[in-house]
C-alpha positions as CSV (number, residue, x, y, z in Angstrom):
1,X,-12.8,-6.2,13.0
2,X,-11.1,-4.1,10.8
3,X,-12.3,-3.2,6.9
4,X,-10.0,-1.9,4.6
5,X,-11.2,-0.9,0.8
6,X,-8.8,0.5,-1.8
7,X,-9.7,2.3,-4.9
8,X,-8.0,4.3,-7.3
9,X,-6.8,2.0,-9.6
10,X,-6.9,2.0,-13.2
11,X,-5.5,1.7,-16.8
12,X,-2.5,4.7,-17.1
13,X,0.1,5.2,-19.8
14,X,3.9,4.7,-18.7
15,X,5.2,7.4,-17.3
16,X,1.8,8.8,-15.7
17,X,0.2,8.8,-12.2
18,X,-1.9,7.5,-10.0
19,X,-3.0,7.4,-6.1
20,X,-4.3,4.7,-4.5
21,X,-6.6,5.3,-1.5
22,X,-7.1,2.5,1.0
23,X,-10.5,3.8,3.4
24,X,-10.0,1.9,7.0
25,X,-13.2,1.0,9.2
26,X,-12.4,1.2,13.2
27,X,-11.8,4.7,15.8
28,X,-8.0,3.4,16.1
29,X,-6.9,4.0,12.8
30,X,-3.9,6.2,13.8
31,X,-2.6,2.8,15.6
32,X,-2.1,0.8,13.0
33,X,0.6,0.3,10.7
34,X,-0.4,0.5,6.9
35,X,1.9,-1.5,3.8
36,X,0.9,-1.8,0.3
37,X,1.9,-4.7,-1.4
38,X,1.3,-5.9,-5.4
39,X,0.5,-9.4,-7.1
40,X,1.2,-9.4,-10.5
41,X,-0.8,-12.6,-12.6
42,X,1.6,-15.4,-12.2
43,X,3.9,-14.2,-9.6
44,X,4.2,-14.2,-5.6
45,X,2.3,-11.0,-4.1
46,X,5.1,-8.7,-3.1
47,X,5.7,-5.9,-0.8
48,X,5.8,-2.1,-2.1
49,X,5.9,0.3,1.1
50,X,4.8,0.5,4.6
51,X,4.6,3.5,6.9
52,X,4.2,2.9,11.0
53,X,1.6,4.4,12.7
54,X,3.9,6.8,14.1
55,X,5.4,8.1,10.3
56,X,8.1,8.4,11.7
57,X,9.3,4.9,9.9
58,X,8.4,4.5,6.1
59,X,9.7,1.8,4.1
60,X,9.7,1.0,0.4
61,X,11.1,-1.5,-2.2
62,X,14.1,-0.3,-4.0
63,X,12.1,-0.6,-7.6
64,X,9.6,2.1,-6.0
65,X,11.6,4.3,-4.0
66,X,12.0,8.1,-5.7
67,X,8.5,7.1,-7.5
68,X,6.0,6.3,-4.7
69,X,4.9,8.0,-1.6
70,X,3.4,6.6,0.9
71,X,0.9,8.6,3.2
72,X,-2.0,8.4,5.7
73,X,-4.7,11.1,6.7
74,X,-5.4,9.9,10.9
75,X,-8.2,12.2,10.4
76,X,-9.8,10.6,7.8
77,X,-8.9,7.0,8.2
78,X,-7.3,7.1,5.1
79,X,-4.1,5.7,3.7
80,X,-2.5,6.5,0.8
81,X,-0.1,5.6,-2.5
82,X,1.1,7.9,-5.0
83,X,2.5,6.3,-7.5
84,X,4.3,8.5,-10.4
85,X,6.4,7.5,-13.0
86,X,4.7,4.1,-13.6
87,X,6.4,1.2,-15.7
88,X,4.4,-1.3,-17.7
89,X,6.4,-3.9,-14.4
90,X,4.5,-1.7,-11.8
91,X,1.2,-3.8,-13.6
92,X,-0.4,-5.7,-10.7
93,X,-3.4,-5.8,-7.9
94,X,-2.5,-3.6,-5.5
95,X,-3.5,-4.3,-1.9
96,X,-3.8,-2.1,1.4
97,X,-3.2,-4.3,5.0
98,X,-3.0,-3.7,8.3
99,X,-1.2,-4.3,11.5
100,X,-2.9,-3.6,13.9
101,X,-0.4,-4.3,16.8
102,X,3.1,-3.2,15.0
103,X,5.6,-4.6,17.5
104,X,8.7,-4.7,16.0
105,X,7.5,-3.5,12.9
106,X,10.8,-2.5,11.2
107,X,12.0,-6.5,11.0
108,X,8.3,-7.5,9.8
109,X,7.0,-5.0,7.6
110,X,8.0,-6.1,4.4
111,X,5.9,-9.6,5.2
112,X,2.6,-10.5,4.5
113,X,2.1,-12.4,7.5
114,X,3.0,-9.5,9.5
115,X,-0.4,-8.1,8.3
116,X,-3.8,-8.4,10.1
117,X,-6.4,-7.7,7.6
118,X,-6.3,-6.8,4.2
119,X,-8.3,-5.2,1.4
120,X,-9.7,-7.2,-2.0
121,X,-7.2,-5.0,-3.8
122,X,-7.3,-2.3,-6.9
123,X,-5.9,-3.5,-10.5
124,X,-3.2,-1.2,-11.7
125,X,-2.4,-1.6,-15.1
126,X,0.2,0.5,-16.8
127,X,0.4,0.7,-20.4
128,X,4.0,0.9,-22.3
């Protein structure tokens, strides 16, 4: 069983900053691959970047790339998002997963299903 828990979250002006921390339970952190992903009220939850457990592969959703980093800290069973340059349309619940057992991971990664567990999610909300 894995638990994830995000925090970070908050009320920020456009144009400001924020990083989201998602703290992972377990001793095999460093194997899994971790996405973040967004629901805004109303609207399908959505995928924002992933990053393998090896780094070496890091994806993210052409409205966040050049704005948000994704990270991890294998030492701290910690992932990250750094999110700068918000937009009032970056507004949403922001959610840390899992996968636990990324085979294939650069054809899934942008899926929810592909995920194994999930956290209850941060609000982001980003004033214009």
């Amino acid at each position: 069983q894995v638990q994830l828990v995000e925090s970070g979250g908050g009320l920020v002006q456009a144009g400001g900053s924020l990083r989201l921390s998602c703290a992972a339970s377990g001793r095999t952190f460093y194997n899994y691959a971790i996405g973040w992903f967004r629901q805004a009220p109303g609207k399908e939850r959505e995928f924002v970047a992933a990053r393998h457990r090896s780094g070496g592969y890091i994806y993210y959703r052409d409205s966040v790339k050049g704005r948000f980093i994704i990270s991890r800290d294998n030492a701290k069973n910690t992932g990250y998002l750094q999110m700068n340059s918000l937009k009032p349309e970056d507004t949403a619940v922001y959610y840390c997963a899992a996968d636990i057992d990324p085979i294939n991971y650069g054809s899934r990664y942008y899926r929810p299903s592909a995920y194994d567990y999930w956290g209850q999610g941060t609000q982001v909300t980003v004033s214009s």
